[in-house]
C-alpha positions as CSV (number, residue, x, y, z in Angstrom):
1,X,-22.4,5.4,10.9
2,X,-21.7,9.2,10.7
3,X,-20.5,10.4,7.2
4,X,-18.1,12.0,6.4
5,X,-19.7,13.9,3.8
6,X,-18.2,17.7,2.3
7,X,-18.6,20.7,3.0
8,X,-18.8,23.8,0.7
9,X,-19.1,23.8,-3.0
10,X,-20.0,20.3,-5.0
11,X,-20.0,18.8,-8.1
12,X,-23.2,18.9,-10.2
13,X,-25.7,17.2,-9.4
14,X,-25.8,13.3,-10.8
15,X,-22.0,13.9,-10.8
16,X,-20.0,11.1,-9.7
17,X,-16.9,10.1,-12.1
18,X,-14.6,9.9,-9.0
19,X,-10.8,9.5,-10.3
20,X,-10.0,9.2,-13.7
21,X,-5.8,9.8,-14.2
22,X,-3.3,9.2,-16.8
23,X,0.2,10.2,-15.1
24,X,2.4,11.1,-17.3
25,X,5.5,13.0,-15.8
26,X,8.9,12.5,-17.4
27,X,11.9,13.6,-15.9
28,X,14.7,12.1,-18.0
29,X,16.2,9.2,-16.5
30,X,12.2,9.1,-15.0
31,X,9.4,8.3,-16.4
32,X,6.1,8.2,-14.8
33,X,3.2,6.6,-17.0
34,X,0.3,5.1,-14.5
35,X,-3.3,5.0,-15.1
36,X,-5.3,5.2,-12.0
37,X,-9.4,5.0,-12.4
38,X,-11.2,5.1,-8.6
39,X,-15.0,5.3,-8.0
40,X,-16.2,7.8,-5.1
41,X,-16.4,5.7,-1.9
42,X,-13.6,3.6,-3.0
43,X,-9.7,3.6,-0.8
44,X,-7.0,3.2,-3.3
45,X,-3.6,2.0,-2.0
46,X,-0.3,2.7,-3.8
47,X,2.2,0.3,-3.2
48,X,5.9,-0.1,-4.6
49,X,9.6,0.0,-3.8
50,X,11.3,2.9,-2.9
51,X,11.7,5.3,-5.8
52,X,8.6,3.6,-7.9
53,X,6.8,6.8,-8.6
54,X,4.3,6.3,-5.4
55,X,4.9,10.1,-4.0
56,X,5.4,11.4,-7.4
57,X,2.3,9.8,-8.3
58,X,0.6,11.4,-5.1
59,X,2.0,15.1,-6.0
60,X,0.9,14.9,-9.5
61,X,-2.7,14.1,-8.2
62,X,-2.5,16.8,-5.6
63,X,-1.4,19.6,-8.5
64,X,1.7,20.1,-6.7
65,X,4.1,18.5,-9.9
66,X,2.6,19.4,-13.1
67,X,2.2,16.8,-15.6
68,X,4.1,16.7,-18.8
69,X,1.4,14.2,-20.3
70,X,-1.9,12.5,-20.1
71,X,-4.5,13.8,-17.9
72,X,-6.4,14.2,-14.5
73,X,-10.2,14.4,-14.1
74,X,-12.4,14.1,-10.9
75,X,-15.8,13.8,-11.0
76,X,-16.0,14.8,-14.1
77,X,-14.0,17.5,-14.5
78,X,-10.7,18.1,-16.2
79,X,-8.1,19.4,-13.3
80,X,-5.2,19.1,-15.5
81,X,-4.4,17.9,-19.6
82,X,-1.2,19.5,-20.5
83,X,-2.2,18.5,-24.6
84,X,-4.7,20.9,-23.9
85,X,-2.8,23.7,-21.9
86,X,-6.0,22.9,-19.5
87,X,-4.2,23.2,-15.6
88,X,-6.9,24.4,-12.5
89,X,-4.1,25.6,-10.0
90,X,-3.7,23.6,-7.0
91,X,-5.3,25.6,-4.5
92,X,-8.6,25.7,-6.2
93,X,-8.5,22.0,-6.8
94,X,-11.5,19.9,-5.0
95,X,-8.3,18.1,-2.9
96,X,-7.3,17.5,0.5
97,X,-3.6,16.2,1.8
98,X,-2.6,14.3,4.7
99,X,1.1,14.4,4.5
100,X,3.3,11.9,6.5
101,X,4.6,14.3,9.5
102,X,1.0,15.9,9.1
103,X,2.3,19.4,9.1
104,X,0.1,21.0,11.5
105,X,0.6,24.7,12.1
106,X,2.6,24.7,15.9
107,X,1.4,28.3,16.8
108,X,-2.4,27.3,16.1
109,X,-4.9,25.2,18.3
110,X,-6.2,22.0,17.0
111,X,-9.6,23.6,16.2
112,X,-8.0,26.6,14.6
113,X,-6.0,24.3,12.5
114,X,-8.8,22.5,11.4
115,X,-10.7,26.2,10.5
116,X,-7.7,26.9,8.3
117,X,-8.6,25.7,5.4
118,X,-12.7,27.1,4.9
119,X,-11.3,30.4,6.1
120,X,-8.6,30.4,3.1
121,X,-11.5,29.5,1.0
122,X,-13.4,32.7,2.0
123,X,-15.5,30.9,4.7
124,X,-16.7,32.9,8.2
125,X,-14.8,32.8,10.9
126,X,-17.5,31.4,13.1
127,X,-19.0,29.3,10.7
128,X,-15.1,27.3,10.0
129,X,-14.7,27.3,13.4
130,X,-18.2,25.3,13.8
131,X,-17.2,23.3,11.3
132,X,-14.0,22.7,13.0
133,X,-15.4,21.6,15.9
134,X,-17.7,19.4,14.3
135,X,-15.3,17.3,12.9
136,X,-13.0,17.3,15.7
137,X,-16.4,16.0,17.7
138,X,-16.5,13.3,14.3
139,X,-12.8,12.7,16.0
140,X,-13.4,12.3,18.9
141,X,-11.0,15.1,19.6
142,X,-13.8,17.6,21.1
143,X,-11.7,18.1,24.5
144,X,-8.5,18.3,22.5
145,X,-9.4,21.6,20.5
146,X,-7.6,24.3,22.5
147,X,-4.7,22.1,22.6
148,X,-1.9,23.1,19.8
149,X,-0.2,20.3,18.2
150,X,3.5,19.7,20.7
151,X,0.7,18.7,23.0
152,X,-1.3,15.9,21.1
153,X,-0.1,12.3,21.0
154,X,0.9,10.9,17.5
155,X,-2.6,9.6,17.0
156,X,-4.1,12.6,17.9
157,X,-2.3,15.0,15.5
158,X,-3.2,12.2,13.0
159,X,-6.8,12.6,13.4
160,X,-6.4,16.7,13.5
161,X,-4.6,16.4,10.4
162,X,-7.6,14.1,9.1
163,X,-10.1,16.6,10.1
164,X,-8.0,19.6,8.6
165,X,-7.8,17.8,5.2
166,X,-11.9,16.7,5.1
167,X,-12.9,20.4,6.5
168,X,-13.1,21.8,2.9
169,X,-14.9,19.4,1.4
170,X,-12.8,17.6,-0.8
171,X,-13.7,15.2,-3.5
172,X,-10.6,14.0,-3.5
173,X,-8.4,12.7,0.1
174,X,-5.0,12.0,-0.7
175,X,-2.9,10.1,2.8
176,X,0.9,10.3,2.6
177,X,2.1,6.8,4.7
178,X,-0.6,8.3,7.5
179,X,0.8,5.8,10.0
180,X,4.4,6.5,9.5
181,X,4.8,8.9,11.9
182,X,3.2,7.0,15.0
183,X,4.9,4.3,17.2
184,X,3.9,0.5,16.8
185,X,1.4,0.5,19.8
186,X,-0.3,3.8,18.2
187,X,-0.4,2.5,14.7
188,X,-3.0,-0.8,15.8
189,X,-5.6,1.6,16.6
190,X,-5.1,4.3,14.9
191,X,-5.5,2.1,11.8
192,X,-8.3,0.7,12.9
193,X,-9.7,4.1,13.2
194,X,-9.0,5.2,10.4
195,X,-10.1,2.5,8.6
196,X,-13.8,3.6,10.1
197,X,-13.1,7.3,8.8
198,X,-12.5,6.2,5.2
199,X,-15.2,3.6,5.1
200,X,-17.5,6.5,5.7
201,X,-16.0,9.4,3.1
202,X,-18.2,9.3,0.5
203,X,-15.6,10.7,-2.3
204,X,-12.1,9.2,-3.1
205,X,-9.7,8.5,-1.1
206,X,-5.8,7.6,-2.1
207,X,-2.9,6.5,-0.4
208,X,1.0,5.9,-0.3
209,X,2.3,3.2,2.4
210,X,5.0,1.2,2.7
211,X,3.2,-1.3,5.0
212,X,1.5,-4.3,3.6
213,X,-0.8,-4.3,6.7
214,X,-1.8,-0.8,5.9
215,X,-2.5,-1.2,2.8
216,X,-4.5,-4.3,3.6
217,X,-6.5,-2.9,6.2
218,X,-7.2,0.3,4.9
219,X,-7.9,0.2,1.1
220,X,-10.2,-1.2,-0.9
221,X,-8.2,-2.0,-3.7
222,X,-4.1,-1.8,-4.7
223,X,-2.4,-0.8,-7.0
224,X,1.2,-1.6,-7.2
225,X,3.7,0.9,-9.1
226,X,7.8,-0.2,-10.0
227,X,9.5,1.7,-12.5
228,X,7.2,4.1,-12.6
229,X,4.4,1.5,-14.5
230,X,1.5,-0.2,-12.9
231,X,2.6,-4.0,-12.5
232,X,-0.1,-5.5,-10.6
233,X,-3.7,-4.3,-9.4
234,X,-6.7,-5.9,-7.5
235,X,-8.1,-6.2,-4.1
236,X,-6.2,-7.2,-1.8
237,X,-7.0,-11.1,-1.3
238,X,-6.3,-11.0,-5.7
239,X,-2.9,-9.6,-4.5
240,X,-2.1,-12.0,-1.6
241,X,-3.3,-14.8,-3.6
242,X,-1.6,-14.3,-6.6
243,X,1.7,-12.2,-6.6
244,X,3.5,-11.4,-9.8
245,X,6.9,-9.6,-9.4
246,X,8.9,-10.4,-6.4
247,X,8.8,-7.3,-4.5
248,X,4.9,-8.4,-4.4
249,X,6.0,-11.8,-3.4
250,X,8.2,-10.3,-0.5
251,X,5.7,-7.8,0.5
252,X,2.6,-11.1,1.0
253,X,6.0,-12.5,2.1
254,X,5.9,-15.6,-0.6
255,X,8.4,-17.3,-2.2
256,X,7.4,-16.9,-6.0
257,X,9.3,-18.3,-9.6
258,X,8.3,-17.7,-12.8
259,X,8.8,-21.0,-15.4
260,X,6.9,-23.0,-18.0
261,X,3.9,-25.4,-16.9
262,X,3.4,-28.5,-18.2
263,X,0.9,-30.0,-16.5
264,X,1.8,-30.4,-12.6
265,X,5.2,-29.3,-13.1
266,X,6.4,-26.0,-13.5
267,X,10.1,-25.8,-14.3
268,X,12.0,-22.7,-13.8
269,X,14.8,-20.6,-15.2
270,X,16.9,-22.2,-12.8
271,X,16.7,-25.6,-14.3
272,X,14.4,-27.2,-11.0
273,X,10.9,-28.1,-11.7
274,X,8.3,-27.7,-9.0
275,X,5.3,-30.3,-9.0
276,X,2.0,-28.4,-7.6
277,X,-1.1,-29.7,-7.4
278,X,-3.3,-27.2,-10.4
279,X,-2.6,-28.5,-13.8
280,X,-1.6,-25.7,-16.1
281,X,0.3,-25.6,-19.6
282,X,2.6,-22.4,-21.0
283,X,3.6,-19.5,-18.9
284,X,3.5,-19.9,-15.3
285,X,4.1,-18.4,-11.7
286,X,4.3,-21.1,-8.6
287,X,4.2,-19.7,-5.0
288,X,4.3,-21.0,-1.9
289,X,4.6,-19.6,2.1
290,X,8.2,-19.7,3.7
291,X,6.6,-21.9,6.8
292,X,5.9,-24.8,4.0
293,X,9.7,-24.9,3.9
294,X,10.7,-28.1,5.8
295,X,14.7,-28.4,6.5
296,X,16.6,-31.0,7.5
297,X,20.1,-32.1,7.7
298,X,19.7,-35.4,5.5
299,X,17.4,-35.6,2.5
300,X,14.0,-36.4,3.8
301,X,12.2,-40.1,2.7
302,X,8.9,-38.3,3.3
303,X,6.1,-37.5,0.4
304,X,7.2,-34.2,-0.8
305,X,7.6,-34.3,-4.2
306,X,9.9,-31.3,-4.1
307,X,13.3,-31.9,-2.3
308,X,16.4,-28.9,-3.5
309,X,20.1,-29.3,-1.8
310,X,20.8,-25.8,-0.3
311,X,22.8,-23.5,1.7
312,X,22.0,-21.0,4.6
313,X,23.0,-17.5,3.5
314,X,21.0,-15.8,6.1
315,X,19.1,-16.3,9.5
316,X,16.9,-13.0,11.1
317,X,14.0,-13.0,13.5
318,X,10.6,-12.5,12.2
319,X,8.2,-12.0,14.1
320,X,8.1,-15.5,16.3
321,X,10.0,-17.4,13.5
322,X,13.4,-17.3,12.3
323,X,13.8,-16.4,8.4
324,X,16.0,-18.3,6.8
325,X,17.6,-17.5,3.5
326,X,18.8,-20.4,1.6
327,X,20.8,-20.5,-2.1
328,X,20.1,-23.8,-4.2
329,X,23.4,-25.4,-4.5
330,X,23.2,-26.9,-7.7
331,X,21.3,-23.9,-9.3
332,X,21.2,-21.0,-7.0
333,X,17.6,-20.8,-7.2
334,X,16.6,-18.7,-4.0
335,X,14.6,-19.6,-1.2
336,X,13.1,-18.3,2.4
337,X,11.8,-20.8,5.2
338,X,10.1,-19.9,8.6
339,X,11.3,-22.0,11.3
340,X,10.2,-21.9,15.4
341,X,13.5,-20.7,17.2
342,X,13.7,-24.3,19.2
343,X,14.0,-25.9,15.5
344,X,16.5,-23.8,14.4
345,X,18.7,-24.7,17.4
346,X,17.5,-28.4,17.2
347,X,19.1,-28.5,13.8
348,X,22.1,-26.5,14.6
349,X,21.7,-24.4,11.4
350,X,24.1,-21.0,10.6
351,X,25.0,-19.2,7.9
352,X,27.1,-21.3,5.4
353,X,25.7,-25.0,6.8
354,X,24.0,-26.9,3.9
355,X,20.8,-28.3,4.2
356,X,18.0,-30.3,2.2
357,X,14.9,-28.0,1.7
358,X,11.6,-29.9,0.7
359,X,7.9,-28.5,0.3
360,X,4.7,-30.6,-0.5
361,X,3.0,-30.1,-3.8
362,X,-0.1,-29.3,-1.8
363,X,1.7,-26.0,-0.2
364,X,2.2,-24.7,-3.5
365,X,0.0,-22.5,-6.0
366,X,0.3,-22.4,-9.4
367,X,-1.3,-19.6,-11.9
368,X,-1.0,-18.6,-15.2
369,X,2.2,-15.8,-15.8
């Protein structure tokens, strides 16, 4: 496979700290305080509700919000410690942008676009135009450079913008929801493209999506921001597997309590106690998939060990499946189930009919809290 190694200036030789962050940016009402430690070669993926600190996170990396605390190296090499008074301005920072409408200049070709950036740094004209085309070539994009950008396709502009950001050699590749601008059909294979492009840049590479698919695809490892604080981090399998706030839980799409174990039985806050199948004791989180929701209109004499009276608050198509949302009645302990569109006319279920809900101890997982 090609690399997508840099251009221009690098780091000394044996030099290869990647990302080493403390974010520290505090606004008031907001506070930003997230540590953030990436190895070159590695794809980070910020994930977290709206108003989190993802972007603010991505600008404070990218030197275009100053930090108020803490500090940002790369590769060895303090970028920014306000304790210190130590700040290298932006634009002679070792960094590279991919913002989410891309931002391409209209007036300039694709090629000339891509040249921008070595000729601001001082480069040739020829020689950023060569190395303008030899990234768009890495693109595939090598018939596309006389084309300016109202002419390129969503996934085309995508890859310019990829090129542009990679033509000055960055250490450091920061992606702003890269897939946000592009249609549904686009977005399958420019993700999977892209996914080849970062799995060959040999520095570090972070991004902001809001798209668990994304994320899972493209990064290596997530890191998941509310509040402004880091609540959860791992691969992405650890994430899946084992979810611990419930905007992680509705992101993996999970249904996902928090109670005390005692051996197979976890019992909540809500006063109902699961029954999995790991034996745990003290703090625990129990999760289990909406399609290992069974409903039906009478309670059940099957095996499932776990069997709640409930109502329908809410029915929406996902996907193939209907979601249904469902409040305990006895405890309001909420609840999602995945049903086939033929069941949920079967059963005649709407919004306000009450239902038994049952799952089997073996469609649950239980891990320490």
């Amino acid at each position: 496979m090609t690399r997508l190694d840099n251009a221009g200036p690098s780091p000394a030789a044996g030099v290869s700290d990647g990302l080493d962050a403390h974010l520290v940016l505090d606004r008031g009402a907001f506070r930003l305080d997230v540590r953030l430690t990436v190895a070159p070669g590695e794809v980070l993926a910020l994930l977290g509700p709206n108003g989190a600190g993802k972007t603010t996170s991505l600008r404070t990396l990218a030197g275009l919000t100053p930090l108020t605390d803490g500090h940002l190296r790369l590769d060895g090499r303090t970028l920014e410690e306000p304790a210190l008074r130590r700040r290298v301005p932006t634009e002679d920072r070792p960094v590279g942008v991919i913002f989410q409408d891309y931002l391409l200049f209209p007036h300039l070709t694709a090629l000339d676009n891509v040249a921008f950036g070595p000729r601001c740094h001082g480069v040739p004209k020829a020689d950023a135009r060569a190395r303008a085309a030899e990234l768009l070539a890495r693109m595939g994009l090598t018939d596309h450079a006389g084309v300016k950008p109202r002419r390129l396709s969503g996934g085309q502009a995508q890859r310019v913008a990829l090129a542009r950001a990679l033509a000055t050699g960055p250490r450091l590749l920061l992606l702003d929801e890269p897939l946000a601008a592009l249609d549904a059909r686009a977005r399958l294979d420019v993700r999977a493209e892209l996914r080849r492009h970062l799995a060959a840049f040999e520095a570090v590479a972070v991004l902001v999506t809001h798209d668990p698919l994304d994320a899972m695809v493209l990064a290596d490892r997530l890191v998941v921001i509310e509040h402004g604080r880091v609540v959860q981090e791992g691969t992405p399998a650890e994430i899946a597997r084992r979810p611990r706030t419930d905007y992680i839980a509705r992101l993996v799409g999970l249904n996902l309590y928090q109670g005390e174990a005692d051996g197979h039985a976890v019992t909540l806050g809500h006063g109902v106690t699961v029954t999995t199948t790991e034996r745990l004791t003290g703090p625990a989180f129990v999760a289990f998939p909406p399609s290992a929701v069974t409903l039906s209109p009478d309670r059940p004499d099957s095996s499932a060990r776990n069997a709640w009276r409930a109502a329908i608050t809410g029915l929406e198509s996902h996907g193939d499946q209907i979601r249904v949302a469902l409040t305990g009645l006895a405890d309001g302990m909420p609840l999602t189930a995945d049903l086939t569109a033929v069941s949920v006319a079967e059963l005649g279920l709407h919004e306000g009919a009450q239902v038994w809900a049952t799952v089997k101890a073996a469609q649950t997982h239980a891990y320490p809290a």
